[in-house]
C-alpha positions as CSV (number, residue, x, y, z in Angstrom):
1,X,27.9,-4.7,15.0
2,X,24.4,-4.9,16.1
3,X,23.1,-6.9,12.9
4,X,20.2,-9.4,13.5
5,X,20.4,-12.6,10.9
6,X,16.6,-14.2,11.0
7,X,16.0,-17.0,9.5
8,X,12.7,-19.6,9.2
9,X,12.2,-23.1,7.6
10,X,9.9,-22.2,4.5
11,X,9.3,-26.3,4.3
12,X,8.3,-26.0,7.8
13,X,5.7,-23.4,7.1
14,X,4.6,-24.3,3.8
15,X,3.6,-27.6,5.4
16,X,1.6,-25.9,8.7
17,X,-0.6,-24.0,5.6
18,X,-0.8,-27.7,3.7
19,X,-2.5,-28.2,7.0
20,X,-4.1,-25.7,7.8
21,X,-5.9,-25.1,4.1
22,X,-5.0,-27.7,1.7
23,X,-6.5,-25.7,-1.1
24,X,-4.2,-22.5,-0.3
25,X,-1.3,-24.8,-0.9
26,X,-2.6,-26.0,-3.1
27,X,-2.9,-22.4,-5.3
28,X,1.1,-21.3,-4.2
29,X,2.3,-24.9,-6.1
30,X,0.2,-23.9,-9.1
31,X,0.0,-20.1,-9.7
32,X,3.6,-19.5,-11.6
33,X,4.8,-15.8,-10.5
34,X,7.7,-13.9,-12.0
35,X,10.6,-13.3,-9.7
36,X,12.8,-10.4,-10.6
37,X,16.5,-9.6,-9.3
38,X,18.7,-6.3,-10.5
39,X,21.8,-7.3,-8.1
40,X,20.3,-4.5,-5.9
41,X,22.6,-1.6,-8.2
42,X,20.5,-2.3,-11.1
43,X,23.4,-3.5,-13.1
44,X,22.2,-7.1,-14.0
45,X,18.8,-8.9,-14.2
46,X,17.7,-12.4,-13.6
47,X,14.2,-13.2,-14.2
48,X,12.3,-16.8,-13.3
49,X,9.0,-17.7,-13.5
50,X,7.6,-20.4,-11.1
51,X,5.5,-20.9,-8.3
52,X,6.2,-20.0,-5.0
53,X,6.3,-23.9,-4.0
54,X,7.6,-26.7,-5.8
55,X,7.0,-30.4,-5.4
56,X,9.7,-33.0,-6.2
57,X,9.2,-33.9,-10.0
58,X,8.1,-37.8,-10.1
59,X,6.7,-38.1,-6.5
60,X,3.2,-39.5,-7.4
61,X,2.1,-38.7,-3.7
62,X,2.9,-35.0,-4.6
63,X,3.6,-34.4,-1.3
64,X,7.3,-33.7,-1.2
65,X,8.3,-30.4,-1.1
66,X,11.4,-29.2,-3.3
67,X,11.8,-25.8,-3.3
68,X,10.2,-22.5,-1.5
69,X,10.5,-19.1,-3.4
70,X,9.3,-16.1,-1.4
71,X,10.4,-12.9,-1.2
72,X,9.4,-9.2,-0.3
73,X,11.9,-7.9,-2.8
74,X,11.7,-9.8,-6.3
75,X,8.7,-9.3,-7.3
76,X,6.5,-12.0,-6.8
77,X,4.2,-11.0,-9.8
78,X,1.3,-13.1,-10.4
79,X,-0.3,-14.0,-13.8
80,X,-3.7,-12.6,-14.8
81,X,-6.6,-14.5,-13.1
82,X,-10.0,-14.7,-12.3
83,X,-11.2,-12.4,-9.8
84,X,-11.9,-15.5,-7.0
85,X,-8.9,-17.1,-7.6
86,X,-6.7,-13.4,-7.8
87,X,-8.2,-13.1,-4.1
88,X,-8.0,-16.7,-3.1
89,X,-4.6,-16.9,-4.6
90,X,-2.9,-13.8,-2.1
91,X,-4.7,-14.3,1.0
92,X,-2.7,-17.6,0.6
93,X,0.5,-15.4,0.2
94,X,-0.5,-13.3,2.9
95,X,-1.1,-16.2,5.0
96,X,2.3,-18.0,4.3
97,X,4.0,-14.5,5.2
98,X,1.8,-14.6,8.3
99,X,3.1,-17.7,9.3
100,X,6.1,-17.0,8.4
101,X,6.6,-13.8,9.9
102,X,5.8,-15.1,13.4
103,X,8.2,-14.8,16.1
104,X,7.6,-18.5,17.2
105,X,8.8,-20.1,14.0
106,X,12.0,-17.6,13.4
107,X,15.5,-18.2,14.6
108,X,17.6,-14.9,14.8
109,X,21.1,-14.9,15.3
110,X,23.9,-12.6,15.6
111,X,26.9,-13.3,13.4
112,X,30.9,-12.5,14.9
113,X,33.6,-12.2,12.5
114,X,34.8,-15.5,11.3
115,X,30.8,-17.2,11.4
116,X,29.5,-19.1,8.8
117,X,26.4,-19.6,7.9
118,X,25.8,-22.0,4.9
119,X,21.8,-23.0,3.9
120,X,19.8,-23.8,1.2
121,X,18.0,-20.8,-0.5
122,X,15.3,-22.7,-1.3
123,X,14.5,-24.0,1.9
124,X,15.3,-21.0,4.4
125,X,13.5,-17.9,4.2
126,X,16.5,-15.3,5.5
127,X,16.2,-11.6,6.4
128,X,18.4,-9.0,8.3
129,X,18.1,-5.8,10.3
130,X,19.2,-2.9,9.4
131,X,22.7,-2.2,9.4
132,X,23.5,1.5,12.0
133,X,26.0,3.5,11.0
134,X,27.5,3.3,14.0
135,X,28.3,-0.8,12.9
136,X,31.3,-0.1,11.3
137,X,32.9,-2.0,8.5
138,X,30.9,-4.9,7.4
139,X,32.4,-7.6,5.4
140,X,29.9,-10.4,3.6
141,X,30.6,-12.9,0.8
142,X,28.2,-14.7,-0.5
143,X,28.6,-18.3,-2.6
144,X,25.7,-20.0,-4.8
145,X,25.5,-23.7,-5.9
146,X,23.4,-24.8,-8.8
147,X,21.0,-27.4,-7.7
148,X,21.6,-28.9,-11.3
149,X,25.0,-28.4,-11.1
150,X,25.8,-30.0,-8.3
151,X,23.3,-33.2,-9.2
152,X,24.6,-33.7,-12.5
153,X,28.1,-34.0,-10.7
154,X,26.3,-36.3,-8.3
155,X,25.9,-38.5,-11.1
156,X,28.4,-38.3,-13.3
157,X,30.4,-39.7,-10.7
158,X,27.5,-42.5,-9.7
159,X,28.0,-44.1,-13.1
160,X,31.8,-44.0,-13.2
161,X,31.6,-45.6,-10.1
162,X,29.3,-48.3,-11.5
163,X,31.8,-48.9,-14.4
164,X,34.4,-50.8,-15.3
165,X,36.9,-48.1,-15.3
């Protein structure tokens, strides 16, 4: 199989534009964009609205990053706006795929039967090649935790463990 994984750190690049133009990241933690997914047969559909960087909820530096969403094939549609801020608003898109489309910040990997590759969706931009017909049989499962899910768990058992009980 001649599969390429590649894979970037979103945080990692969302902070180099932070740096590099405060007021671009400052537009992809504001702008909400709708996000689309059809399972890729077109036989479900999840929609979320949000914007394409998310800051921890309660950090009054509002500097902590908590979630990345960026991708080529969800959509990514952005609300009505004002002509400057429509243009403002993706060349700091295009400049975050920019960044992080360049070789120097992406880690590519070939995976062998038996791999496993776990990561957080909301921090790690992934992508593949294409797959040649000539690859043969090509087995992938794929697992998802809730964030929410797996926090609310989290504490759940925190307070049992503060108890009594």
């Amino acid at each position: 199989c001649q599969v390429m994984n590649y894979m970037v750190d979103a945080y990692y690049i969302a902070e180099l534009l932070r740096k590099e133009d405060p007021e671009a990241f400052k537009l992809l933690c504001e702008v909400e964009v709708r996000f689309e997914n059809n399972g890729g047969d077109g036989g479900s559909a999840l929609v979320h609205v949000a914007p394409h960087f998310e800051l921890e909820a309660g950090d009054s530096s509002g500097h902590t990053l908590r979630a990345v969403r960026f991708s080529s094939k969800s959509g990514q549609y952005a609300p009505p706006l004002g002509d400057e801020k429509m243009a403002a608003f993706y060349r700091a898109r295009r400049r975050f795929s920019e960044l992080a489309h360049d070789p120097k910040y992406v880690l590519s990997l070939q995976l062998k039967p038996g791999d496993l590759l776990i990561f957080d969706n909301q921090r790690l931009l992934h992508a593949r090649s294409g797959i040649a017909p000539t690859d043969g049989e090509r087995w992938v499962q794929g697992a998802y935790f809730d964030r929410d899910g797996l926090w609310l768990n989290y504490e759940r058992w925190r307070r049992r463990a503060g108890t009594s009980e």
